[in-house]
C-alpha positions in Angstrom: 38.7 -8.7 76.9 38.8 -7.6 80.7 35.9 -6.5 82.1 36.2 -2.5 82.6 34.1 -1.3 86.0 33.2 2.1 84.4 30.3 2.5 86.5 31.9 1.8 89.7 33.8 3.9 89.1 31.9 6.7 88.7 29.2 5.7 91.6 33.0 5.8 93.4 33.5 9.7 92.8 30.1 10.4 93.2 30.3 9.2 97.1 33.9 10.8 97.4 32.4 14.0 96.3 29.6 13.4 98.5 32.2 12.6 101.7 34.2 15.6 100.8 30.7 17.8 100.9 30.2 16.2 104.1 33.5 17.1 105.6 33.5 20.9 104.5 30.2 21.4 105.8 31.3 19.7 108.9 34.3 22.2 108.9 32.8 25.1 108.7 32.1 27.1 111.8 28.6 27.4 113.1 26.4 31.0 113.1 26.9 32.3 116.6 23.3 32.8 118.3 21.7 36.3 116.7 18.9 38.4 118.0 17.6 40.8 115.3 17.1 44.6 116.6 16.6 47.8 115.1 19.7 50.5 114.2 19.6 53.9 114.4 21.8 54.9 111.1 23.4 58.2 112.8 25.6 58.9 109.3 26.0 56.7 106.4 28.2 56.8 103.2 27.1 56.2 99.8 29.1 52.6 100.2 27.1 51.5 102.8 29.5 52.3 105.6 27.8 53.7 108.1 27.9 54.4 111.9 24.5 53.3 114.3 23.0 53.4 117.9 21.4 50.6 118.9 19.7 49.4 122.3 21.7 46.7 123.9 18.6 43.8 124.4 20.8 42.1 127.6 22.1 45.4 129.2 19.5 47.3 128.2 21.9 50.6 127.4 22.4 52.4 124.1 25.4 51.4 121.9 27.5 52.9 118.8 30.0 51.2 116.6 30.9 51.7 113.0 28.3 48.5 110.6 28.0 48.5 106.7 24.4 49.2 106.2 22.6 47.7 103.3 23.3 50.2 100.3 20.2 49.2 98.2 17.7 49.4 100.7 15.1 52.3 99.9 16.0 55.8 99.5 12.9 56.5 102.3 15.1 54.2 105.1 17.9 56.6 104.6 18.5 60.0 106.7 17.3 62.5 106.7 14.1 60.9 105.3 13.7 58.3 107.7 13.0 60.5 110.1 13.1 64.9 109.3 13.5 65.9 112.7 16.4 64.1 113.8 17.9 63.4 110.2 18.8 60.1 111.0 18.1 57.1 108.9 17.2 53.2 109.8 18.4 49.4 109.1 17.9 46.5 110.9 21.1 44.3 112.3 21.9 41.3 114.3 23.7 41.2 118.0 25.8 38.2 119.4 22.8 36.5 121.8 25.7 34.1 123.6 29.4 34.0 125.0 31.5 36.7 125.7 30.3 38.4 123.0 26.8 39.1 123.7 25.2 42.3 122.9 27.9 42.8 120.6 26.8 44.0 116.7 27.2 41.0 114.4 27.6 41.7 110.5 26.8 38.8 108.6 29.7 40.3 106.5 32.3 38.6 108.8 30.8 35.2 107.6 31.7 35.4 103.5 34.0 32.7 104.4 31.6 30.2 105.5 29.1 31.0 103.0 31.7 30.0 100.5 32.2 27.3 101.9 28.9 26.3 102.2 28.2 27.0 98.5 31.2 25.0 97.8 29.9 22.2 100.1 26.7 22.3 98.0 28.1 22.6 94.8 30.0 19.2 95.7 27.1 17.8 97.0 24.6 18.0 93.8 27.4 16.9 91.6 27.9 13.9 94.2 24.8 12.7 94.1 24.5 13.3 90.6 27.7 10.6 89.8 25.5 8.3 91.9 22.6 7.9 90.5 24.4 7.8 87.5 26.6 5.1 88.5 23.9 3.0 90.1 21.3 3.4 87.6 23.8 2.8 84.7 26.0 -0.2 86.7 22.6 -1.9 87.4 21.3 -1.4 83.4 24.8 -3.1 82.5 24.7 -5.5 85.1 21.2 -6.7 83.8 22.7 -7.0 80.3 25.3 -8.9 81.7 23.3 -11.5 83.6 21.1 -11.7 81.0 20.9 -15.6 80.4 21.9 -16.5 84.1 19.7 -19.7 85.0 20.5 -21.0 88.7 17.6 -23.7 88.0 19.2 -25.0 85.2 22.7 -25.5 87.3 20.6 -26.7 90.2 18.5 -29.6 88.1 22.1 -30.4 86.1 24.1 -30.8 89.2 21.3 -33.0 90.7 21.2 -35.2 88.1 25.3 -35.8 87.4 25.3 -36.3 91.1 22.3 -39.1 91.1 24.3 -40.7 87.8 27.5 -40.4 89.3 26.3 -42.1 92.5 24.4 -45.1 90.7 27.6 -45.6 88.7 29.9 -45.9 92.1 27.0 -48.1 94.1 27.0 -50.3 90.8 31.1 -50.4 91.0 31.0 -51.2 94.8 28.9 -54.1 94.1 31.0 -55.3 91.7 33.9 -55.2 93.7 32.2 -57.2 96.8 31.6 -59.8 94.3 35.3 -60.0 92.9 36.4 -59.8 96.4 34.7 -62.8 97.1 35.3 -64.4 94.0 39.1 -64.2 94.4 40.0 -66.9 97.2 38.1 -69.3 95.4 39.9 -68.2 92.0 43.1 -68.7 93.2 42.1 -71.7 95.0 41.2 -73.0 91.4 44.5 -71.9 89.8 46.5 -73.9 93.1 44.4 -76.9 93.2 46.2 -80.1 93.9 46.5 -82.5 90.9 46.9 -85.3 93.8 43.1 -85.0 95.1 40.4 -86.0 92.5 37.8 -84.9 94.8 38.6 -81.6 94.4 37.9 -81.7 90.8 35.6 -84.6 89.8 38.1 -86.0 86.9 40.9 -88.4 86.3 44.7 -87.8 87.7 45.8 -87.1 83.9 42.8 -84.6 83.3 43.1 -83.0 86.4 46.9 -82.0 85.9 46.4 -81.2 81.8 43.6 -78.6 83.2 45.7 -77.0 86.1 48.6 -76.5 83.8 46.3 -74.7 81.4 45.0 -72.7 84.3 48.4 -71.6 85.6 49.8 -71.0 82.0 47.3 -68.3 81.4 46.6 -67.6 85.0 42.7 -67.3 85.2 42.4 -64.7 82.0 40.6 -67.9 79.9 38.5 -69.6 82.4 39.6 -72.4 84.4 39.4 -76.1 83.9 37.6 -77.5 86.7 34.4 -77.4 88.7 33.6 -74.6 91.5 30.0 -76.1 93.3 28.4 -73.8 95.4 26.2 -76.0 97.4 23.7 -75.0 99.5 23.4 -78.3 101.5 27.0 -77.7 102.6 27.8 -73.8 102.4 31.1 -72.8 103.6 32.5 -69.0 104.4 33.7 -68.4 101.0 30.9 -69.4 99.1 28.3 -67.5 101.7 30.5 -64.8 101.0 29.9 -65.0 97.1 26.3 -65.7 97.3 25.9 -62.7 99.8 27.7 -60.7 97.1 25.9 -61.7 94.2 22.4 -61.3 95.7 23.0 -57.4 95.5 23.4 -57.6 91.9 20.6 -60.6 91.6 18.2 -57.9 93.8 19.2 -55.3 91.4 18.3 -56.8 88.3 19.8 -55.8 85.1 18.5 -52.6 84.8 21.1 -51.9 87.8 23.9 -52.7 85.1 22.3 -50.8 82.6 21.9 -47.9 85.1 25.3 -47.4 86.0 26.5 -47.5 82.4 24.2 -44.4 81.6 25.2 -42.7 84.2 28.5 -43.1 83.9 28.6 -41.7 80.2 25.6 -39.0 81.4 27.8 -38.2 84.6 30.9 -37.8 82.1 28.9 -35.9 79.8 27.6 -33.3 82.4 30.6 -32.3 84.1 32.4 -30.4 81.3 28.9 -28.8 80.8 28.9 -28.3 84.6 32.5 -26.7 84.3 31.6 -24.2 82.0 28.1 -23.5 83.3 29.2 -22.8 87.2 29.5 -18.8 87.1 25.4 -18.9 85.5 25.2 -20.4 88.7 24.0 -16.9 90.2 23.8 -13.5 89.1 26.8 -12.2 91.2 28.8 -15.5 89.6 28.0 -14.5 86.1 28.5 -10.5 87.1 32.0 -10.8 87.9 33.1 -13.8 85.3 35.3 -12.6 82.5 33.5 -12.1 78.9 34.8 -15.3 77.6 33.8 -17.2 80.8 30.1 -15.4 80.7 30.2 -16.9 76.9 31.2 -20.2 77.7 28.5 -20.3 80.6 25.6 -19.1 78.4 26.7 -22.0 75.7 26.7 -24.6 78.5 23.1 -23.5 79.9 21.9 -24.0 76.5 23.7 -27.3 76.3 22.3 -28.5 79.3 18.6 -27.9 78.7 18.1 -30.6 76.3 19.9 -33.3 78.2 17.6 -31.7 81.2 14.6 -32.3 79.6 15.0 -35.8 78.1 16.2 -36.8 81.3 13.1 -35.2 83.2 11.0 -36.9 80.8 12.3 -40.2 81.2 12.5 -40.0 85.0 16.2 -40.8 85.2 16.9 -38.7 88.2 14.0 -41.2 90.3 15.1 -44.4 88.3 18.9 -43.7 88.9 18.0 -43.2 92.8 16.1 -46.1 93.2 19.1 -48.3 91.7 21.7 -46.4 94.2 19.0 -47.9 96.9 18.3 -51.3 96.0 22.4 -51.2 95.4 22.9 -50.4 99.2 21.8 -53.5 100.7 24.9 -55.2 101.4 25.9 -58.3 103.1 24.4 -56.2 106.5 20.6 -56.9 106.2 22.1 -61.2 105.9 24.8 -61.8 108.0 24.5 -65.4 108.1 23.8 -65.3 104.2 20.8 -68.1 105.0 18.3 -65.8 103.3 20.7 -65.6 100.1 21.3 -69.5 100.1 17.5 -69.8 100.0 17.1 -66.9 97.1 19.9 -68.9 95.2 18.5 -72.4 95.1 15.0 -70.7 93.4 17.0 -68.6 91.1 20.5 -69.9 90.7 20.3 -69.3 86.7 20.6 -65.3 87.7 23.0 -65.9 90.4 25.2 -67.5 86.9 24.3 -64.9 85.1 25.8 -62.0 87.0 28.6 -63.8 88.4 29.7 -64.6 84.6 29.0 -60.8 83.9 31.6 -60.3 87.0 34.7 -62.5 86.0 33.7 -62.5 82.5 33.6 -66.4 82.2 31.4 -69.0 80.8 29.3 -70.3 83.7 27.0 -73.1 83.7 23.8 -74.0 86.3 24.1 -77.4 87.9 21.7 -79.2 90.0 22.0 -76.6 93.4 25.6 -75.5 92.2 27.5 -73.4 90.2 30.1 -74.8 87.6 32.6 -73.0 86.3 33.4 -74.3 82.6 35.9 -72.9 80.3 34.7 -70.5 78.0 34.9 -71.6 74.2 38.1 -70.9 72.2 36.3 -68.9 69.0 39.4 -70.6 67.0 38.6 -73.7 67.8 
């Protein structure tokens, strides 16, 4: 179900009513300048319509004009009580203190039109800021209710770790492919080798071509039938290359194998869970995400804290880093691959070990060399 904005729109109207109170204010005219004098009332009618004298405070001369006196002021104000020897009564009135008006007898009569206004303007105001404060108050309380369950930590600590597993499992792949890169000349070099030249393979003429046809008929997928030797006495490019390549994964250990299998599956596992979880990501995220989305998020967070934990506990974020790192040191830190010759001749076992892991061969360790043997037919 959509997401209806009820309160903004109601904190809307409030601020339109607000602008519009604004406005009218704005358009009403401004209270010329008054100065507040006395009137002589000479006659006055039960109405209030009356006719005064007043002294002019500018030209300092008396003045008449017809003024609506205040009906319900006391009866002792009026003539002839006001004063019994002239009959006349009193009131008090405003005169015009500016323009070309001045001196002139204001009634504040003449401004029922702006005092409407005004009380409009007011009226417009209070229910203005009313629809405001109802609109914030009650958009915030629904906002909280919506956000409830929001977690940015959670999102934070899940992205960090899919990014660590996702990283150990492409250093772990980028090793891997050095080493098949520089297991591949000397593959096809096996699968081309010359029947005609028993030094290349150690055996008899007869042997030598019964292996190479075996080799070409299943083109490398078995194994192949004669010897590789990676000699340290007498390295060439290819086989630096190889040794370089394998010293990675030899550094590494097997926990670097290990590694990038778990993240792999924990990287694959997170990112639907990461999909989901995004809008609880931040309160303005989760504020504007549909109901279904906000449900889906929610379910994800919860989802997440488990895998969070466990991983926390068993320090997989640190251990997955320090694999990407000892992953990293590439053939750059050897360039003449001396160092790696020297690591393989103490440990060439290992060196066997992950290049069989590699091709996926049976590999055996000779005397400072590597052989490759054909791997057992399980039929046979």
């Amino acid at each position: 179900m959509r997401h209806v904005p009820v309160f903004r729109w109601v904190l809307s109207l409030g601020l339109v009513l607000i602008g519009c109170s604004l406005g009218l204010f704005l358009a009403t005219p401004d209270l010329p300048e008054l100065r507040q004098i006395d009137l002589t009332v000479l006659d006055e009618k039960p109405d209030g319509a009356c006719t005064v004298r007043w002294t002019d405070p500018f030209e300092h001369r008396e003045r008449e004009a017809p003024y609506l006196c205040e009906a319900e002021r006391d009866a002792i104000l009026k003539a002839p009580y006001f004063d019994t020897d002239s009959g006349f009564g009193w009131d008090t009135g405003f005169v015009v203190a500016e323009g070309s008006d001045k001196g002139e007898l204001y009634s504040l009569e003449e401004d029922s039109d702006a005092d409407a206004r005004i009380w409009l303007s007011d009226r417009l105001l209070v229910a203005g800021v009313f629809l405001t404060i109802v609109g914030v108050v009650g958009g915030n309380i629904r906002a909280l209710s919506r956000t409830r369950g929001a977690n940015p930590e959670v999102v934070r600590r899940a992205r960090r770790l899919s990014e660590a597993a996702g990283l150990v499992a492409q250093d772990h792949l980028r090793a891997v492919e050095a080493v098949r890169m520089a297991w591949a000349p000397l593959h096809r070099e096996l699968l081309d080798a010359d029947p005609a030249d028993p030094r290349r393979v150690g055996a008899g003429r007869g042997a030598v071509e019964e292996r190479v046809a075996v080799a070409r008929r299943i083109a490398g997928e078995v194994g192949e039938a004669v010897a590789v030797r990676l000699d340290a006495d007498r390295p060439e490019p290819r086989t630096t290359a190889l040794i370089v390549a394998l010293r990675v994964l030899v550094e590494a250990g097997p926990r670097a194998r290990n590694a990038a299998e778990e993240g792999g599956e924990l990287a694959a596992r997170l990112e639907p869970l990461l999909f989901d979880a995004a809008p609880a990501a931040g309160r303005r995220s989760l504020l504007g995400a549909g109901r279904s989305q906000r449900r889906r998020a929610l379910a994800a967070v919860a989802a997440l804290r488990p895998l969070l934990d466990k991983a926390e506990r068993e320090g997989r974020v640190q251990q997955f880093a320090q694999v990407s790192v000892d992953l990293l040191r590439g053939p750059g830190s050897d360039p003449t691959g001396l160092s790696a010759w020297v690591d393989f001749e103490s440990r060439s076992a290992e060196y066997y070990g992950r290049l069989a892991e590699v091709t996926g061969r049976s590999l055996s360790a000779g005397e400072g060399s590597l052989e490759l043997i054909p791997r057992a037919d399980p039929t046979s």
